[in-house]
ZAGU-299988 format. One record per residue: x, z, y of N, C-alpha, C in turn; residue in one letter. Coordinates in steps of 0.02 Angstrom, whole numbers, plus 50000, padded with zeros to 5 digits. Layout:
BEGIN
XZYXZYXZYA/...
***
This chain:
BEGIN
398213970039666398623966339714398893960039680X/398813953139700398943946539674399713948139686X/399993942239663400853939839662401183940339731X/400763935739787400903934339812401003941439901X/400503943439865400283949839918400743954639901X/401073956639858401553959639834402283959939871X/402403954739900402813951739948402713954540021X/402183955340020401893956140101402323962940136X/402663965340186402913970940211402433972640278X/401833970140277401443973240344401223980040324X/401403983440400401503989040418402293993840409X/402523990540384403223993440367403803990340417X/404153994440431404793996540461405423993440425X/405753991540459406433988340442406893988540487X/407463990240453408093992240506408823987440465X/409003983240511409653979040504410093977740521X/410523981440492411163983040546411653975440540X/412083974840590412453967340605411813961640609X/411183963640635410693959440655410743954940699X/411273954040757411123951040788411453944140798X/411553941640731411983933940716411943934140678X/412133926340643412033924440572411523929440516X/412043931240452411643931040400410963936640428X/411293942340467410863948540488410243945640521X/410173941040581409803937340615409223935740562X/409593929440527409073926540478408693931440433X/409073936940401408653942040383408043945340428X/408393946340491407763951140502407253945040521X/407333939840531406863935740551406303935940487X/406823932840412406143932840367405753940340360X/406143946740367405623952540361405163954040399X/405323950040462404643952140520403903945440503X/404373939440466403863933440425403653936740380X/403733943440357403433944940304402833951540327X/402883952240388402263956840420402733963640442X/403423965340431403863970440450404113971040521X/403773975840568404423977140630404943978940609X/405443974540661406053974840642406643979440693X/407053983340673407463987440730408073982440696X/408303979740751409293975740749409753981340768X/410253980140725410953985940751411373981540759X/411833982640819412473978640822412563981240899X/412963980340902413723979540970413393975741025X/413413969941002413183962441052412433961841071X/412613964541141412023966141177411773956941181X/412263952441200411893949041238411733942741161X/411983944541114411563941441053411143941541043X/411023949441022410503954841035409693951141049X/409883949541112409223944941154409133940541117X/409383937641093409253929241087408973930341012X/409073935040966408703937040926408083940140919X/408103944140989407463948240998406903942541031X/407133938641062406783933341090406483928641047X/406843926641007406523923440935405883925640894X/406303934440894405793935240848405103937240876X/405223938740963404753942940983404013934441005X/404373928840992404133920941010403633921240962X/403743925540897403323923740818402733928340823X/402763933140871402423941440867402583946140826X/403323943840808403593951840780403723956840814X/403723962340787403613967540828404583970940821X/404743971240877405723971140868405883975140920X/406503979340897406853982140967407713980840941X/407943982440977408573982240969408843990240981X/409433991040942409923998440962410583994840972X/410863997841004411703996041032411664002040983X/412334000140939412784007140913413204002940844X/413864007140835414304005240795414174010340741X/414134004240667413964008140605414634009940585X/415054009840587415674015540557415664023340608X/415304024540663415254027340688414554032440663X/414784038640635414214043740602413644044240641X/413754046240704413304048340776412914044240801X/413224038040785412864032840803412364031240765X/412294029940698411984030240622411424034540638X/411504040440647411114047140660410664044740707X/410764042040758410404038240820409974033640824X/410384030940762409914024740761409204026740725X/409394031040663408694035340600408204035340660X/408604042340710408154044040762407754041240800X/408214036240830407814031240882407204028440839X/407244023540799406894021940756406334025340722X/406414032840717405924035240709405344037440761X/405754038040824405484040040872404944034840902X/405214027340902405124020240918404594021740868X/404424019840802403834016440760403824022940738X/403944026640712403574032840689403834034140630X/403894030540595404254027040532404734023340522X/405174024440440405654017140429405504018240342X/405504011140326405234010040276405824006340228X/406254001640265406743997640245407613996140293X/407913998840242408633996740258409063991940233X/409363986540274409833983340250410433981740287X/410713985040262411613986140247411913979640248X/411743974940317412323968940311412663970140360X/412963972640417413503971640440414243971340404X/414543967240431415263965740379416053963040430X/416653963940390417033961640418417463959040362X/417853953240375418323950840331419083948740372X/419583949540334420193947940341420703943140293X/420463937140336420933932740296421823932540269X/421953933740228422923935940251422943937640161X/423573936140116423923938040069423863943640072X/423913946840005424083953640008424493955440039X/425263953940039425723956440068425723956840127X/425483951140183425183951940236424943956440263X/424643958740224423903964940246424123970440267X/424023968640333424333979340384423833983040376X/424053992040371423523995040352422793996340414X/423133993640460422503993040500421803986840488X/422283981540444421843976440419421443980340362X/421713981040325421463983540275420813991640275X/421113994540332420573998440360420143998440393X/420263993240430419453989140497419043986840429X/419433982940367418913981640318418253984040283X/418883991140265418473995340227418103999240264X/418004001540335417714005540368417124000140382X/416943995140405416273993940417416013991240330X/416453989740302416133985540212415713991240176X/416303994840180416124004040137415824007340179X/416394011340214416124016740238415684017140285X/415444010440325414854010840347414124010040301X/414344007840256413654006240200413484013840156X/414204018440165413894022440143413584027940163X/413864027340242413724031040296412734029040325X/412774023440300411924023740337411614023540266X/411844021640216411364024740169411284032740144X/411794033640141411724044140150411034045440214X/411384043440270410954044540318410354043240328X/409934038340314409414034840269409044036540209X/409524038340159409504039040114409274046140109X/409354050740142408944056040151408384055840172X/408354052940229407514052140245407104049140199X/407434043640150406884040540107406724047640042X/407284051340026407274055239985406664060240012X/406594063040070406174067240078405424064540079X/405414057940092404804054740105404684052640032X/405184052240001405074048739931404814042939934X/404994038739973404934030739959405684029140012X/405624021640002406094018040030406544012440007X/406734007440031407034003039990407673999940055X/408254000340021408813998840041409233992740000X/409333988840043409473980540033410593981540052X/410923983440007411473980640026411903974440034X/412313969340087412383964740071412993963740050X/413073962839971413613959739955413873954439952X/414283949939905414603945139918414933944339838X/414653936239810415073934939744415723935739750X/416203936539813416783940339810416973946039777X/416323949839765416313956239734416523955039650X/416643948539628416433946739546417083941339551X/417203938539597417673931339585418253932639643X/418733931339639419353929039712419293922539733X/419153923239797418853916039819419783912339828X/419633905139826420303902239860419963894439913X/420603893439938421273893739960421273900939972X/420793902140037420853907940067421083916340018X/421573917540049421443926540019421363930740039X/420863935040007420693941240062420563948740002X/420973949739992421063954839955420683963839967X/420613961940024420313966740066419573967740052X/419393961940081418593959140070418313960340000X/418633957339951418473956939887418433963439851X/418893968939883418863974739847418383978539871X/418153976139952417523979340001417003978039957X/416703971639941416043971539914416113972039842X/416613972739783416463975939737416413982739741X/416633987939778416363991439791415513993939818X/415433989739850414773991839886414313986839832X/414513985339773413953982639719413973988339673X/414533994539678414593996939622414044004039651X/414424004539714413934010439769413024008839755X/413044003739746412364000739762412134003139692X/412404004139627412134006939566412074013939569X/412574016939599412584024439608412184027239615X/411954024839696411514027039727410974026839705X/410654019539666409994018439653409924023539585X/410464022639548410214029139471410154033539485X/410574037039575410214046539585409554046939635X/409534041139668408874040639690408154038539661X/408184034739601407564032139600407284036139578X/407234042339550406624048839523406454051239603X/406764049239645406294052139708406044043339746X/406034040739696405524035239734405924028239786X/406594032939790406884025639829407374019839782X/407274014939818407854008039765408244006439829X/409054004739775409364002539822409693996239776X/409623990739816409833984339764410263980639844X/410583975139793411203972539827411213966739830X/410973959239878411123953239879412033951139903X/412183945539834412633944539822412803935739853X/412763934839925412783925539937413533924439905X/413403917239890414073912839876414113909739938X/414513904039962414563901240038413873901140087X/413803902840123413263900940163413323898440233X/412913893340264413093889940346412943895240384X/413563898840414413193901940482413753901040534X/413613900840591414183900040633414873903240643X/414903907540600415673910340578415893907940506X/415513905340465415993903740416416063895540409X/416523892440409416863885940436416643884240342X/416103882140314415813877740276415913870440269X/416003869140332415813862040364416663857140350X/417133863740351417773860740355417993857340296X/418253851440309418373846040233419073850140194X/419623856140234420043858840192419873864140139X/419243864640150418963868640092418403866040061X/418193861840075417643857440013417833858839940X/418593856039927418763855839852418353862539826X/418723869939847418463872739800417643878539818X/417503877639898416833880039921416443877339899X/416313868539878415773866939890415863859939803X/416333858139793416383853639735416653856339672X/416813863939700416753870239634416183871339615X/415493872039651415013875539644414523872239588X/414143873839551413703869939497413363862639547X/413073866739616412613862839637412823861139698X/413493859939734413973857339745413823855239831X/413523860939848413533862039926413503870039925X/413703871040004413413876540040412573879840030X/412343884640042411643888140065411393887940129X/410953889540154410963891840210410633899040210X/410633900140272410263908140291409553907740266X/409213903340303408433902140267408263903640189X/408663900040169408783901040079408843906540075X/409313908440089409543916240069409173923240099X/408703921340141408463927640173407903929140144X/407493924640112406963928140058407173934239999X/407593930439993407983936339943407963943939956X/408073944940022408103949540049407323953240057X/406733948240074406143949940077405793955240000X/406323949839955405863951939885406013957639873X/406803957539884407263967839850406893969739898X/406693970339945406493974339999405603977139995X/405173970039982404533971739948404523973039874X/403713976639880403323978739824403513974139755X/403793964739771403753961139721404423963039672X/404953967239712405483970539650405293978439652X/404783981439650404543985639619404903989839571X/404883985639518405293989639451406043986239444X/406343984639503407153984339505407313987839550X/407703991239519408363994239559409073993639537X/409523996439565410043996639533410453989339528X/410053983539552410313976739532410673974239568X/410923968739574411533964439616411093959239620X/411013954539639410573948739646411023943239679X/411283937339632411883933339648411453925739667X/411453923739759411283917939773411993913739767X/412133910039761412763906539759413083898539735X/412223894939718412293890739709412643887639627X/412573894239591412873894039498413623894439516X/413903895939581414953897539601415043902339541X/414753907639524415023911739489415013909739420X/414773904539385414533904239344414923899339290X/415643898239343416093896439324416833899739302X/
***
């Protein structure tokens, strides 16, 4: 198999939960560019479309599930559906997310718990759930999405919440991959620094100073950029990684 074929996900299954906007969108778009049907998870039916419509414009092969990932039953539903739908699932990635801007002191415990329930405990809830089926099949590869928040405190903004969400789910993301990989599955973790998507306000000149004239290379990303990333942890071409964090971010951390 050449370099490049290594990359390739035709015939394989992919499931992406918070698919149906921004970073999730652009993901499943490059995995179905990479020969993968794609199943979207999310809430927003009528996003939903406009994603499925995209991708279904390219001849990817896509469905959508309505269901909430902090929700167990729902998780369970989705394995199912999905299996029922393609027969198979081959690939998971773990981006749905929520953030709460506010000081610590600020932070009500309901903020702080809407956080951790879709950051964590939904990431760990569909990879258990997942994560069994790949165990019995003995393959599988699971893509979590973190965030150089997980490594740095971003400013102006504070979100204390957030930051403790995705160092966690970089640390989950080692766990998992050291008790799984003798049965064949990897679970690795993309880490973006700022990226353009229509919820994160990039564009705004009160945060240039330190989003974008902090950074080595002294802009934003976009989704495009960043969604190969996702192709590679996900294909044959990271093979012999697991266990890793994989930091897009433009060299932010590296300060």
């Amino acid at each position: 198999m050449g370099a490049l074929e290594r990359f390739s996900l035709a015939g394989r299954v992919a499931v992406v939960t918070g698919g149906t906007r921004g970073l999730g969108a652009g993901f499943a778009e490059a995995l179905g560019d990479a020969g993968a049907s794609v199943v979207l998870v999310g809430r927003d039916v009528d996003a939903a479309q406009g994603v499925l419509d995209t991708l279904r414009s390219k001849g990817i092969r896509t469905e959508f599930i309505a269901a909430d990932v902090t929700v167990a039953d729902d998780v369970q539903r989705v394995l199912d559906t999905t299996l029922s739908t393609f027969g198979q699932v081959d690939i998971l990635v773990n981006n749905a997310g929520a953030c709460v801007h506010a000081p610590a002191l600020d932070v009500t415990p309901e903020d702080w718990r809407a956080v951790m329930a879709v950051n964590v405990d939904a990431v760990w809830t569909c990879s258990q759930t997942f994560g069994r089926h790949f165990v019995a099949e003995r393959s599988g590869s699971i893509v979590n999405i973190g965030s150089m928040s997980g490594f740095i405190v971003n400013r102006p903004q504070w979100q204390p919440a957030y930051n403790a969400s995705k160092a966690a789910v970089h640390h989950l993301t080692r766990s998992l991959a050291a008790e799984w990989a003798p049965h064949g599955v990897r679970v690795n973790a993309l880490a973006p620094g700022y990226i353009k998507t229509d919820m994160s306000p990039v564009d705004d000149p009160q945060f240039r100073q330190h989003w974008i004239e902090d950074a080595p290379m002294q802009r934003y990303g976009t989704v495009e950029e960043l969604a190969p990333a996702v192709v590679f942890l996900a294909s044959d071409a990271s093979s012999f990684v697991t266990g890793s964090v994989l930091v897009a971010d433009g060299g932010y951390t590296a300060f």
